[in-house]
TINUKE-150129 format. One record per atom (N, C-alpha, C, CB): residue number from 1; residue in three letters; y, z, x. Coordinates in Angstrom, 2 decimals. Each point is the difference from the previous one (the first is absolute). Glycine has a CB too. Example, Ala and Ser with C-alpha at 12.3 -4.5 7.8 and 13.67 -1.06 7.14 Angstrom:
REM residues 2
(rec 1 "Ala" (-5.69 7.80 13.19))
(rec 1 "Ala" (1.19 0.00 -0.89))
(rec 1 "Ala" (1.20 0.00 0.90))
(rec 1 "Ala" (-1.17 1.25 -1.89))
(rec 2 "Ser" (2.22 -1.97 1.54))
(rec 2 "Ser" (1.19 0.06 0.82))
(rec 2 "Ser" (1.09 0.73 -0.77))
(rec 2 "Ser" (-0.63 -2.15 1.18))
***
This chain:
REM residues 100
(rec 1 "Unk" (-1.19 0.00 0.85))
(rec 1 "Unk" (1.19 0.00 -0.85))
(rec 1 "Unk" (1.24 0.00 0.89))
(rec 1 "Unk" (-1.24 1.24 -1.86))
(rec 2 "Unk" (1.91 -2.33 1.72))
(rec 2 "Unk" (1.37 0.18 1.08))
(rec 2 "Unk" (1.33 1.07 -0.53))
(rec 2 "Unk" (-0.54 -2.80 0.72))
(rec 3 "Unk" (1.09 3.13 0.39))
(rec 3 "Unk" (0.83 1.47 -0.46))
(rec 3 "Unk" (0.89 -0.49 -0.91))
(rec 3 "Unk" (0.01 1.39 2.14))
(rec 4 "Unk" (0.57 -0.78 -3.25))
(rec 4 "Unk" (0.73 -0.13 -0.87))
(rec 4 "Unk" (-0.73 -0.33 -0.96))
(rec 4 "Unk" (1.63 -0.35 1.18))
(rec 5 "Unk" (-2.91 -0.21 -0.80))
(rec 5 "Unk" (-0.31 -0.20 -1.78))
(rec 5 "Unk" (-1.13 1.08 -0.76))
(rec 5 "Unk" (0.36 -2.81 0.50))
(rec 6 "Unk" (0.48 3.13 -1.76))
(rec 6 "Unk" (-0.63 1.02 -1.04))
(rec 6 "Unk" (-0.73 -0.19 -0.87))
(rec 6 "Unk" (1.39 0.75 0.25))
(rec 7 "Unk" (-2.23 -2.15 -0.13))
(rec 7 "Unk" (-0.83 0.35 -1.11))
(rec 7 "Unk" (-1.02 0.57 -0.07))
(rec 7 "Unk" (0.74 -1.29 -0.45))
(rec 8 "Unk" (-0.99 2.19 1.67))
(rec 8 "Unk" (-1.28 0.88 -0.20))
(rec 8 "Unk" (0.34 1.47 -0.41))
(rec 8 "Unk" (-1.22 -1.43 1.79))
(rec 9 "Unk" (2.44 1.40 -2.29))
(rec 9 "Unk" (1.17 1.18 -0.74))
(rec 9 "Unk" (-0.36 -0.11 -1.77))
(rec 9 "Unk" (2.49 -0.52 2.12))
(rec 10 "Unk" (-2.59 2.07 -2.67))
(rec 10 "Unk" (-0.61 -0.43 -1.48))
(rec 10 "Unk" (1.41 0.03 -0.39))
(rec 10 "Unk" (-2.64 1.07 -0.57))
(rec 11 "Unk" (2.69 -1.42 -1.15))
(rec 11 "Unk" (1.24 -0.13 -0.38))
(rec 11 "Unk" (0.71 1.48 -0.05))
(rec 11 "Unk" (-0.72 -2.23 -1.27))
(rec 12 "Unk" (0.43 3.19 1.17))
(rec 12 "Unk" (0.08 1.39 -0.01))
(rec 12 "Unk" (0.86 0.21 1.21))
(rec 12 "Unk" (-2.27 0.54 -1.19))
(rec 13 "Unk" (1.84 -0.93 2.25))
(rec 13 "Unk" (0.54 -0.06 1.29))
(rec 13 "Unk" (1.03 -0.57 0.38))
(rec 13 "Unk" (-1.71 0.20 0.29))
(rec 14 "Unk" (1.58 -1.41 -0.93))
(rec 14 "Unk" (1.19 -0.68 0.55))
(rec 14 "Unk" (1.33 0.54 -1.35))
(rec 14 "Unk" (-1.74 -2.58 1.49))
(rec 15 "Unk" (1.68 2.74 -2.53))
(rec 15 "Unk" (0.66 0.65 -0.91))
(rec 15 "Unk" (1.05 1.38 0.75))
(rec 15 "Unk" (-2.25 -0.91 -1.80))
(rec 16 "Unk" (1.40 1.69 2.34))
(rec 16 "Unk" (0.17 1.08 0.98))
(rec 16 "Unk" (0.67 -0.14 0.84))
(rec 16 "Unk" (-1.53 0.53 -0.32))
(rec 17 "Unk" (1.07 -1.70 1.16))
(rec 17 "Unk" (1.29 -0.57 0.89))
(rec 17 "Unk" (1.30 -0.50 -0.47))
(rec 17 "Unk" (-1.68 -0.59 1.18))
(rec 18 "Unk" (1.57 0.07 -2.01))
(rec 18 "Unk" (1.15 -0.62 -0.61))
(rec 18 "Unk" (1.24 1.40 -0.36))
(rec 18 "Unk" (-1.90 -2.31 -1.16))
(rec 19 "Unk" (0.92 3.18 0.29))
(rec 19 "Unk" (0.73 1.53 -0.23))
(rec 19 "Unk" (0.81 0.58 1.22))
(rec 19 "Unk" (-2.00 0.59 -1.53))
(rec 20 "Unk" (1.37 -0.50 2.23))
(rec 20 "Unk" (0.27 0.60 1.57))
(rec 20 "Unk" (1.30 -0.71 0.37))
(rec 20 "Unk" (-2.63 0.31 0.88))
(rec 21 "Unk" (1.67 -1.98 -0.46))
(rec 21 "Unk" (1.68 -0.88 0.38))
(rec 21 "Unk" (1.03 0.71 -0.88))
(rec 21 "Unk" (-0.93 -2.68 0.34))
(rec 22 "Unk" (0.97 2.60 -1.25))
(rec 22 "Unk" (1.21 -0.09 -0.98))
(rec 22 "Unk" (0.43 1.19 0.46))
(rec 22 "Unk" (-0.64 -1.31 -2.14))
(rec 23 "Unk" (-0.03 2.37 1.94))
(rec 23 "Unk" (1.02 1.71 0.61))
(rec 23 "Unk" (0.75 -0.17 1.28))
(rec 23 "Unk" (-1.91 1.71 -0.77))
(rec 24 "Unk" (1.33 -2.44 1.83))
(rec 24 "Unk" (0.52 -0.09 1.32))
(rec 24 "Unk" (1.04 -0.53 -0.47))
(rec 24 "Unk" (-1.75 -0.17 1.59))
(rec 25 "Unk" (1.95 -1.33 -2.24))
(rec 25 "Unk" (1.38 -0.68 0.09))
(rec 25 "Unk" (0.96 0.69 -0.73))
(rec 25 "Unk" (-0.94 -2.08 0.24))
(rec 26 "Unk" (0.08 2.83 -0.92))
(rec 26 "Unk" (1.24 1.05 -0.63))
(rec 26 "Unk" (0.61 0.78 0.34))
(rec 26 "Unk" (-0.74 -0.14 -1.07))
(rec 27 "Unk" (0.49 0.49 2.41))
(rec 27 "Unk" (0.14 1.05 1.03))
(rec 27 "Unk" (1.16 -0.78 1.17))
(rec 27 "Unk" (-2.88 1.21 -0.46))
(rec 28 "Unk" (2.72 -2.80 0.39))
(rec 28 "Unk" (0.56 -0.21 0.59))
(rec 28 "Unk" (-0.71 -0.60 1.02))
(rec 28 "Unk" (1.35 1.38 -0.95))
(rec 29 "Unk" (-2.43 -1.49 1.26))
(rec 29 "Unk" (-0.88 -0.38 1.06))
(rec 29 "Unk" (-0.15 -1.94 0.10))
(rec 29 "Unk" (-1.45 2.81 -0.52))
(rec 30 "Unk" (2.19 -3.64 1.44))
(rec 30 "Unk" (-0.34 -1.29 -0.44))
(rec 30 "Unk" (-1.42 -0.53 -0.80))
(rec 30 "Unk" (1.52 -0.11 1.94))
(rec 31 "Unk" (-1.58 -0.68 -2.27))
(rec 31 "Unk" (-1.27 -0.65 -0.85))
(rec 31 "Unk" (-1.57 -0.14 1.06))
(rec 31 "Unk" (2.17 -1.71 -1.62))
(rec 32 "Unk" (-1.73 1.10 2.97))
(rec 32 "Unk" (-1.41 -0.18 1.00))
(rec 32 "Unk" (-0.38 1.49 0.06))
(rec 32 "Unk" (0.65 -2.22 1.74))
(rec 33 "Unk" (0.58 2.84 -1.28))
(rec 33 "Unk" (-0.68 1.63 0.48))
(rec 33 "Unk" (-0.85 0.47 -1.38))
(rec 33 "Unk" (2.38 0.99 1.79))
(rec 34 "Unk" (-1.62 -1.26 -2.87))
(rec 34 "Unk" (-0.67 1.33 -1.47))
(rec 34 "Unk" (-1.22 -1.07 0.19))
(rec 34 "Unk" (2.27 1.28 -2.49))
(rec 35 "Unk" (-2.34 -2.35 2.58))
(rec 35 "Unk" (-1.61 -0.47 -0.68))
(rec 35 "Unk" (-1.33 0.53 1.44))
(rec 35 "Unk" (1.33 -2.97 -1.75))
(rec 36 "Unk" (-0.80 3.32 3.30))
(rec 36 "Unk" (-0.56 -0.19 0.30))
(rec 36 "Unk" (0.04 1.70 -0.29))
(rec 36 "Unk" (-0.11 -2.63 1.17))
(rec 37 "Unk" (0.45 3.39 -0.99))
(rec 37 "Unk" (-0.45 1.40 -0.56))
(rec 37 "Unk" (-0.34 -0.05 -1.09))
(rec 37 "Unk" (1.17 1.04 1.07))
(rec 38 "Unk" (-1.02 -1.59 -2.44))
(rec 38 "Unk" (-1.05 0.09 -0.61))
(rec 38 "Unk" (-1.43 -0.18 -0.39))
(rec 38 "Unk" (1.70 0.05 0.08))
(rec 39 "Unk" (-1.97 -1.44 1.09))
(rec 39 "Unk" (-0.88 -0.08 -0.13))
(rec 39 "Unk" (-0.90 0.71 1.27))
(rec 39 "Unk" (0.89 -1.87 -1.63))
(rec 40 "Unk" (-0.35 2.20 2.60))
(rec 40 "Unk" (-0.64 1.13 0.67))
(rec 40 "Unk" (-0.22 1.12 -0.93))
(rec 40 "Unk" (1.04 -0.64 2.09))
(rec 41 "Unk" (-0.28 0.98 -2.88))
(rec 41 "Unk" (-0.47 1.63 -0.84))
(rec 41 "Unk" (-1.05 -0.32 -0.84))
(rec 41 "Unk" (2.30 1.13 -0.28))
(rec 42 "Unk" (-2.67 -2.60 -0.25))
(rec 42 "Unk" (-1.27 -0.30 -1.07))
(rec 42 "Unk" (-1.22 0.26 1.50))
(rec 42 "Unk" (1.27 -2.45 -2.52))
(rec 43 "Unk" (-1.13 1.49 3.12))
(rec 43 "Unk" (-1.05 0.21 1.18))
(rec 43 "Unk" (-0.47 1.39 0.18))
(rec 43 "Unk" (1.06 -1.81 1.19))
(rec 44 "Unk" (0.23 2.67 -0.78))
(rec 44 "Unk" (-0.84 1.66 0.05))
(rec 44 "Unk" (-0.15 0.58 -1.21))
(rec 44 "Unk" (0.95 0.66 2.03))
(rec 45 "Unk" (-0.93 -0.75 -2.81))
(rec 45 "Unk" (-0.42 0.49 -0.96))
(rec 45 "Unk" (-1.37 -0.57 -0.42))
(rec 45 "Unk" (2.30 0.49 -0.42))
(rec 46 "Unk" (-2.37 -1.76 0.25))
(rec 46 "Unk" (-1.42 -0.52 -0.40))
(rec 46 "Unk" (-0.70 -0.84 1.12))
(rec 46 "Unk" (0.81 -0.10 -2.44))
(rec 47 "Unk" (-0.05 0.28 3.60))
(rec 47 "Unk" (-1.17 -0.67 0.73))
(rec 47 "Unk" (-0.39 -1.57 -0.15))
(rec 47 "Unk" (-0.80 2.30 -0.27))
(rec 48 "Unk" (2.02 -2.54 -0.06))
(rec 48 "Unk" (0.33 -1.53 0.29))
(rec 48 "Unk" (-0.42 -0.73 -1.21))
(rec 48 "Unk" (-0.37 0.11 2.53))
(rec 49 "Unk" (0.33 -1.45 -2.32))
(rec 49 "Unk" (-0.73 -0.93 -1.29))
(rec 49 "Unk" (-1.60 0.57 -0.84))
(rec 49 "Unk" (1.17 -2.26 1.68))
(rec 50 "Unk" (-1.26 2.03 -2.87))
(rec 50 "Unk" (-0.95 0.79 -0.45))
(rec 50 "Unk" (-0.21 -0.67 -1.19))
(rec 50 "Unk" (0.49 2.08 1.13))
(rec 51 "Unk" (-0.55 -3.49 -0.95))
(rec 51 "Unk" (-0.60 -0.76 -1.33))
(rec 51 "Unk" (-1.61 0.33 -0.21))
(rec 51 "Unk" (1.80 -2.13 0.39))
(rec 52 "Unk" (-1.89 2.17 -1.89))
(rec 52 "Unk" (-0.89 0.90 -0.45))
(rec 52 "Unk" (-0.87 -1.06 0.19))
(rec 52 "Unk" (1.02 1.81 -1.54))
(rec 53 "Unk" (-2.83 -0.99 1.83))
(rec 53 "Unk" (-1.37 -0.56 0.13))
(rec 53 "Unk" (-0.78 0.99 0.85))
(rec 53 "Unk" (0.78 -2.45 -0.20))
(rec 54 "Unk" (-2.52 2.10 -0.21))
(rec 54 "Unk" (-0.59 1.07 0.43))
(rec 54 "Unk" (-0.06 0.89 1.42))
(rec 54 "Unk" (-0.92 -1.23 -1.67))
(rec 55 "Unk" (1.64 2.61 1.65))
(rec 55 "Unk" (0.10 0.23 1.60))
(rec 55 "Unk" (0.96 -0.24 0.71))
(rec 55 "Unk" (-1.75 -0.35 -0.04))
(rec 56 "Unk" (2.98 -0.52 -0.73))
(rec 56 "Unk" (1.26 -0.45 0.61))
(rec 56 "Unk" (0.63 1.49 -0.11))
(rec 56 "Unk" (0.25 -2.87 -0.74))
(rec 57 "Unk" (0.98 2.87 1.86))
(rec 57 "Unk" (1.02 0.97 0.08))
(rec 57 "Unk" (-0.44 1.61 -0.34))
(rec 57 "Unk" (1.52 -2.12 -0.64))
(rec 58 "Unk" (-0.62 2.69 0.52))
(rec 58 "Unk" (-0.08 1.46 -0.37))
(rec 58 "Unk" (0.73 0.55 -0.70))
(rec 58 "Unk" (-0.69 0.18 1.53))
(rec 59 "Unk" (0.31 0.81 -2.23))
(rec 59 "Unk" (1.10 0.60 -1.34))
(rec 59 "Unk" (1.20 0.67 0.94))
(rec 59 "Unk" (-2.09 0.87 -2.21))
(rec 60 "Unk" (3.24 -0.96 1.38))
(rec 60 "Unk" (1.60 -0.04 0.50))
(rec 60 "Unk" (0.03 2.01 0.38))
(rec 60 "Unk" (1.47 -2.78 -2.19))
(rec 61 "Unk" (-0.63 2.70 3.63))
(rec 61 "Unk" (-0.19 1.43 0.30))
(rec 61 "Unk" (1.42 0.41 -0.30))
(rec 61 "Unk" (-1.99 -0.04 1.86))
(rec 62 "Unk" (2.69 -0.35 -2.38))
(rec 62 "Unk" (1.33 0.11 -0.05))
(rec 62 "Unk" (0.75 1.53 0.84))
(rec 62 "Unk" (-0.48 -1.62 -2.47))
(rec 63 "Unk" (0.33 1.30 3.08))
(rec 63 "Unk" (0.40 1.12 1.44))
(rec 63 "Unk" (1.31 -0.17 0.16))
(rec 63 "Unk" (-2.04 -0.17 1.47))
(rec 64 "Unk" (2.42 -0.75 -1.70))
(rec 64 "Unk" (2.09 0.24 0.30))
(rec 64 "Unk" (0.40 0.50 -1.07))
(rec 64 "Unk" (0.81 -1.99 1.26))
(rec 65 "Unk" (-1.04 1.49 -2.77))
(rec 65 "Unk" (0.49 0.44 -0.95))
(rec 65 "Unk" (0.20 1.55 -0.43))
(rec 65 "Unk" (-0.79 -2.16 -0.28))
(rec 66 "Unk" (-1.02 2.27 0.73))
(rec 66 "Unk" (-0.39 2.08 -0.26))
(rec 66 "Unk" (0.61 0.57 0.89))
(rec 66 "Unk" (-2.34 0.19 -0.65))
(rec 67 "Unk" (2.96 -0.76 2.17))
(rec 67 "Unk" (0.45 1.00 0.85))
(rec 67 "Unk" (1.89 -0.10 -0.82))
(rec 67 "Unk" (-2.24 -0.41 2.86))
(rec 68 "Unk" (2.97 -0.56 -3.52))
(rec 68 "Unk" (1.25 0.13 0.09))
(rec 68 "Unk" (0.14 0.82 -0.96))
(rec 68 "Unk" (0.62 -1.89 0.95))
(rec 69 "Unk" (-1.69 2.30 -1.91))
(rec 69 "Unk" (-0.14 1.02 -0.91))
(rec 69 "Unk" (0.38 1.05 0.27))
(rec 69 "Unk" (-1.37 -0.86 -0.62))
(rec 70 "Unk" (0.35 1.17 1.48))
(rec 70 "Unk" (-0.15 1.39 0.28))
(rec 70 "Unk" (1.20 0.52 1.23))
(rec 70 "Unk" (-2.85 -0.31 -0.70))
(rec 71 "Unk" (3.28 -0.48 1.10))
(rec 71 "Unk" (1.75 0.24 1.04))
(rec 71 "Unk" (1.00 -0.08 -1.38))
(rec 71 "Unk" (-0.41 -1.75 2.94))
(rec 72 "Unk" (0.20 1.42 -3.90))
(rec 72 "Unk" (1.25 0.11 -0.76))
(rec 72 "Unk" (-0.01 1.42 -0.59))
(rec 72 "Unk" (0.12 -2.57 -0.56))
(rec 73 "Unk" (-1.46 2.46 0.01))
(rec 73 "Unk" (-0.10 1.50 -0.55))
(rec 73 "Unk" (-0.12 0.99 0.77))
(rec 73 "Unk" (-0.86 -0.75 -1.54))
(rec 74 "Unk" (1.08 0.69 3.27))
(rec 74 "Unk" (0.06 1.47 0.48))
(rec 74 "Unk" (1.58 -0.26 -0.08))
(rec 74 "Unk" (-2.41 0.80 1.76))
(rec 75 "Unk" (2.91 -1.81 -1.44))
(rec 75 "Unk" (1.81 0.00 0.14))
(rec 75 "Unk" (0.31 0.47 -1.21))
(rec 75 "Unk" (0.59 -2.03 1.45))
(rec 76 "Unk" (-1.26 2.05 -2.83))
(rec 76 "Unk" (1.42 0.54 -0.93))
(rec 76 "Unk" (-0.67 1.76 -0.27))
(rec 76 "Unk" (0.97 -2.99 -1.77))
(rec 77 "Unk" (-2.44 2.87 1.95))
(rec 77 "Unk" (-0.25 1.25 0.07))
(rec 77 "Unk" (0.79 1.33 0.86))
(rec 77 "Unk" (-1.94 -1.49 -0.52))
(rec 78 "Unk" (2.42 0.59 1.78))
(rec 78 "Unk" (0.66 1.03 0.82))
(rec 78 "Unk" (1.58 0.27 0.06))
(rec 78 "Unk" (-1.97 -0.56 1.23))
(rec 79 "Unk" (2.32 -0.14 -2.52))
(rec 79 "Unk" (1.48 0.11 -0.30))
(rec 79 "Unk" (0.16 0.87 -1.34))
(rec 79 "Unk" (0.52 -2.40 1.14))
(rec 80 "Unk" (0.69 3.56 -1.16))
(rec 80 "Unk" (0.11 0.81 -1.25))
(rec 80 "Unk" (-0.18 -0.37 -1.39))
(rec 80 "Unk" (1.26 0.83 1.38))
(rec 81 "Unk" (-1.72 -0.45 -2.05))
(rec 81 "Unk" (-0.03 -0.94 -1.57))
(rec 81 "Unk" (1.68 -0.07 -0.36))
(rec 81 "Unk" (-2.75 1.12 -1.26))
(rec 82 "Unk" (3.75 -0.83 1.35))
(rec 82 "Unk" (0.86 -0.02 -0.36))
(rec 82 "Unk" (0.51 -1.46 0.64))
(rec 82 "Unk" (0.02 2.67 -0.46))
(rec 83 "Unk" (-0.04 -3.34 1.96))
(rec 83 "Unk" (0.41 -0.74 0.43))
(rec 83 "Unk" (-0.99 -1.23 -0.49))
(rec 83 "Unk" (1.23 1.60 1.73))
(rec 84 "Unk" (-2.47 -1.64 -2.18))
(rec 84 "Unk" (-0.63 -0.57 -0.81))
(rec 84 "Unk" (0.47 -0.32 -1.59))
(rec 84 "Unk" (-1.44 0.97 1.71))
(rec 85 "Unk" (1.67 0.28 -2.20))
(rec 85 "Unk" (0.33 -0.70 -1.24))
(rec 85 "Unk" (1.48 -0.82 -0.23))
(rec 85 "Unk" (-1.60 1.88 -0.79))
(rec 86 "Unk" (2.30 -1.61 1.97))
(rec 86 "Unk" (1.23 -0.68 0.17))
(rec 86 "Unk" (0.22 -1.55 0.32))
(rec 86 "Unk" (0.33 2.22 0.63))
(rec 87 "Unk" (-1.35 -2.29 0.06))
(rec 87 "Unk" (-0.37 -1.26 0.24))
(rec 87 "Unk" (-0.53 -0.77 -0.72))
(rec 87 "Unk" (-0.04 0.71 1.46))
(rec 88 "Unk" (-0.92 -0.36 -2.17))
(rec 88 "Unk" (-0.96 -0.58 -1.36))
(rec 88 "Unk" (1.21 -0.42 -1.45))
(rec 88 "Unk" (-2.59 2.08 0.82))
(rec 89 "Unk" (3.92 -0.90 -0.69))
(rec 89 "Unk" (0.92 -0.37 -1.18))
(rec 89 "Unk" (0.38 -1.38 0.86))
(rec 89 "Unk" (1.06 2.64 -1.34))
(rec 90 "Unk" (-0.07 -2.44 2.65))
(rec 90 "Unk" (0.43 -1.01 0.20))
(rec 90 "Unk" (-0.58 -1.20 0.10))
(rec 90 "Unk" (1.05 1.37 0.59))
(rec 91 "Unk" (-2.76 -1.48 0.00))
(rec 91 "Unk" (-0.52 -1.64 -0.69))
(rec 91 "Unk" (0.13 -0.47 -1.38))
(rec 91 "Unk" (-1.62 0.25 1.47))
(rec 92 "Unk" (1.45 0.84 -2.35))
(rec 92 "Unk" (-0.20 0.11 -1.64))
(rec 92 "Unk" (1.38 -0.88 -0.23))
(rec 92 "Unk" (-1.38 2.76 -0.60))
(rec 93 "Unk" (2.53 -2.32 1.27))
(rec 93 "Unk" (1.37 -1.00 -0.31))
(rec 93 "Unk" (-0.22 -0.55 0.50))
(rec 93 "Unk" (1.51 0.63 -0.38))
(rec 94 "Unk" (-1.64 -0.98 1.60))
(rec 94 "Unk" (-0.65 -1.63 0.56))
(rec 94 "Unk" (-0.31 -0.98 -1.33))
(rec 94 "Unk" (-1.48 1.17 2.31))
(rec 95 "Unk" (0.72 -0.79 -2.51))
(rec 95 "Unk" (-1.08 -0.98 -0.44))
(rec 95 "Unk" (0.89 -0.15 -1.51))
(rec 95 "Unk" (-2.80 0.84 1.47))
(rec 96 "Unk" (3.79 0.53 -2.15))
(rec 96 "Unk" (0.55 -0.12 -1.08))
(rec 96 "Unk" (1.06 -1.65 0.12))
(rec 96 "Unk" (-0.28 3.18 -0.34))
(rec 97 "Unk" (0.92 -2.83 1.62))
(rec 97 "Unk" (0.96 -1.13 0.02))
(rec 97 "Unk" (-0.27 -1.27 0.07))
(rec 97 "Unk" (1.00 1.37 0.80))
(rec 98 "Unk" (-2.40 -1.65 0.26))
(rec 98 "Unk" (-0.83 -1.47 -0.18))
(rec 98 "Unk" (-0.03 -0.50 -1.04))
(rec 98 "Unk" (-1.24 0.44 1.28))
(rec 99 "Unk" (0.49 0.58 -2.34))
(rec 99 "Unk" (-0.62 0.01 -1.28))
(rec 99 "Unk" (1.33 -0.93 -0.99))
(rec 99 "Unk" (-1.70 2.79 0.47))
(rec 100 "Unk" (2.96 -2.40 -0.50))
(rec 100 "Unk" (0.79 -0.12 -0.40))
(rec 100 "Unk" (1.27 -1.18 0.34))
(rec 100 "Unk" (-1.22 2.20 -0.29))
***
């Protein structure tokens, strides 16, 4: 399979990538860089192309996702609930003014 090409990527996967790209450029990250980190993050997570058939690939370990979890939830765990719930109003208007 020559590099760049995905069709040994299920649609699940490449969907995923696409998700990913899109957060990076939202972030600001040019378009080559977000696609090529995204599609490095499908790779570690599932271990590359994984079109389905008997014995092909391996079930998805999603290891980046469960670790950014668990760093978010010690970060707000270790902040006062008061500076928490302050923060939670001010997204709440965030999202009031989008909304609007």
């Amino acid at each position: 399979m020559p590099r760049g090409d995905k069709s040994a990527y299920t649609d699940k996967q490449k969907r995923k990538a696409e998700h990913i790209e899109e957060s990076y450029e939202e972030r600001g990250v040019p378009h080559d860089e977000a696609q090529a980190r995204a599609w490095a993050t499908v790779n570690k997570e599932s271990g590359g192309g994984n079109k389905s058939g008997s014995g092909r690939g391996v079930p998805d370990t999603k290891v980046s996702a469960k670790r950014g979890g668990k760093i978010g939830g010690q970060a707000s765990a270790s902040r006062p609930a008061a500076e928490r719930s302050a923060a939670a109003k001010k997204a709440a208007e965030t999202r009031r003014k989008k909304a609007s």
